[in-house]
N, C-alpha and C positions, 0 to 999 in steps of 0.2 A: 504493500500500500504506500503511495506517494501521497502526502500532504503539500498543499500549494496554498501560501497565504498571501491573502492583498492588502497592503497594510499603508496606511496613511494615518497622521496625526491630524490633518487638515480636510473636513468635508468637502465634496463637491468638486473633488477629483477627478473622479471616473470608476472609481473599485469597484462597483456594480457593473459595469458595462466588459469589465475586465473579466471579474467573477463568471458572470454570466455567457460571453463568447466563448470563455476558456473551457468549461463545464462544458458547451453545445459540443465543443469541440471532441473532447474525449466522447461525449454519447455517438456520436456521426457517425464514431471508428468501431462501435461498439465494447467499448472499454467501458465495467463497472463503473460507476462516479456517482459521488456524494457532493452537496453543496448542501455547505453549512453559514447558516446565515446567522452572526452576533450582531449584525446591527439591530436597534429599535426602531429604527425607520421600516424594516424590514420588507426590505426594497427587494433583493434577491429571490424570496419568498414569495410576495406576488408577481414576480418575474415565470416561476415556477406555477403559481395556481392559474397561471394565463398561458400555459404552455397547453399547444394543442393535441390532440388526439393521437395525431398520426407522426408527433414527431418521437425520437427515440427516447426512452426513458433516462430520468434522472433522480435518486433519490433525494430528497427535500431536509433538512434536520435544521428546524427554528431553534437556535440554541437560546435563544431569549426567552425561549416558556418551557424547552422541553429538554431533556439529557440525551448530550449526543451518544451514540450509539451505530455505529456504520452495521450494514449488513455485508453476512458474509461474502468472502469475494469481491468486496470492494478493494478496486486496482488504485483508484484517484479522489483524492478530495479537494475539492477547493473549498477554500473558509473565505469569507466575507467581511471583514473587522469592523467594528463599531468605528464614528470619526469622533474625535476630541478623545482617541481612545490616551490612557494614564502609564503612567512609565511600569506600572504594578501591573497593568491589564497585558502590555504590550511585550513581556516577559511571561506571562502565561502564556499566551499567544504562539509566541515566538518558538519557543520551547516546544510545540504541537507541530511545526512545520518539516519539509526536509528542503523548502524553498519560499521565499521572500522576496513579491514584488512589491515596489513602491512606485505609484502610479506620481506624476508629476507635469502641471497643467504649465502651458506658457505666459503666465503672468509675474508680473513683478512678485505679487503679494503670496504667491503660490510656489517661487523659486525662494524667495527669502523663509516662508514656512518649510521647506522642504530643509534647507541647509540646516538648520536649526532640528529639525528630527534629526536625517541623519545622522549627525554629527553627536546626538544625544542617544541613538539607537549604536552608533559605533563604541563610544566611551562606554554606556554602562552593561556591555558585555550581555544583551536582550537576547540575541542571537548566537543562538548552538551551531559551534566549532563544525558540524557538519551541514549544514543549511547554506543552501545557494543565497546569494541576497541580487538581487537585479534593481533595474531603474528602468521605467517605461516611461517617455514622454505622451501624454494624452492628450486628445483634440487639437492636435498641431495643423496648423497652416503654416506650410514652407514656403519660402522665401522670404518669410515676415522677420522682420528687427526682433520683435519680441522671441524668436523662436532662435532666432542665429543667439541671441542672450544665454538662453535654456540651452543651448549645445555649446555652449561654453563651458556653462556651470558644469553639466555632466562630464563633461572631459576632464575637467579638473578633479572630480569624484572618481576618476576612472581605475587610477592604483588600488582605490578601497574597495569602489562598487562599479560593476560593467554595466554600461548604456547597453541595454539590449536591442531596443528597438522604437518605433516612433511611431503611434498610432494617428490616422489623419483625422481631421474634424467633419464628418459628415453625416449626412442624414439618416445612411444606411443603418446606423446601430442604434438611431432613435426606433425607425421601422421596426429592427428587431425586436426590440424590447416592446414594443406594444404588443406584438403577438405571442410572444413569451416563449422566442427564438434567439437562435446564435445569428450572426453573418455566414457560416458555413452553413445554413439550410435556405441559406436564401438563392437563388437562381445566381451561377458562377458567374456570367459576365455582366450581370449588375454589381458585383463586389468583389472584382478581381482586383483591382490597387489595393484594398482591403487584407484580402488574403495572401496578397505579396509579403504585407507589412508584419505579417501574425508569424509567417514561416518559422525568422528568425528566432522570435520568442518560443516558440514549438520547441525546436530545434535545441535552443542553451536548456528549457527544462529538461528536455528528455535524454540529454548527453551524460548526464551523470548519475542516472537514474541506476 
């Protein structure tokens, strides 16, 4: 069983839209998977009760009311982290994963919150010796000032923590989310730049596995 956590100190990132694509993804391939939702917003969760009929199974565990508990044969989980989540919360957390992404928006107030976790998630030792820790740029528009800024930052993060990848800002994962779908069930050449962008992240998770 691989554990895969989305973890932000700052709401309103995307760790839902991450959670939820990454989950779609392993059900596609037919890979057991579990999504575990600790937020109270519990976005993930009706993400899951708006999931249609015919798409591949996923099982659900609202960690906010109920004890998680994976069924057997469960290959993959993804957890879904509360926002404003506590250096005590984010060390329980931590400690449950065997991978660690931090989703990261391109705004000023979004890269400044960001450096400040890190930098607090690196020093106080949250994260187990064997746990991948990654960085995902979210709702990016390229070629924008605000975004060459954001690929600065990460570079300079790079000795500690690898840029994985850049997801773009588009309509398609809104789409998704209202049917309570991935991008990968959506028809391939409406979300093929999409699915370029995912490869890589696929790819650094399941390298170490």
């Amino acid at each position: 069983m691989r554990k895969i956590l989305v973890l932000n100190s700052k709401g309103g990132c995307g760790k839902t839209t991450i959670v939820t694509n990454l989950a779609s993804y392993y059900a596609v391939w037919g890979v057991k998977t579990a999504l575990v939702d600790y937020d109270p917003q519990l976005s993930s969760t009706e993400w899951l009760q708006a999931r249609p009929d015919w798409a591949d199974p996923i099982h659900g565990i609202c960690a906010v009311s109920e004890r998680v508990h994976y069924p057997g044969g469960t290959e993959r989980v993804v957890i879904d982290s509360p926002a404003r989540v506590g250096r005590r919360d984010v060390a329980n957390l931590a400690r449950r994963a065997d991978v660690v992404l931090i989703p990261i928006l391109p705004s000023p107030i979004d890269i400044r919150a960001a450096a400040h976790f890190v930098g607090e998630l690196l020093l106080s030792g949250s994260i187990a010796h064997h746990a991948q820790l990654g960085l995902v740029a979210n709702r990016v528009r390229e070629h924008t000032l605000i975004y060459g800024k954001l690929e600065q930052f990460l570079a300079g993060l790079k000795r500690d923590i690898p840029f994985v990848t850049h997801l773009r800002d588009t309509q398609n994962y809104i789409r998704a989310a209202e049917q309570g779908i991935g991008i990968f069930e959506m028809a391939p050449y409406a979300v093929a730049p999409d699915l370029e962008q995912w490869r890589p992240l696929i790819n650094w998770i399941e390298k170490n596995k």
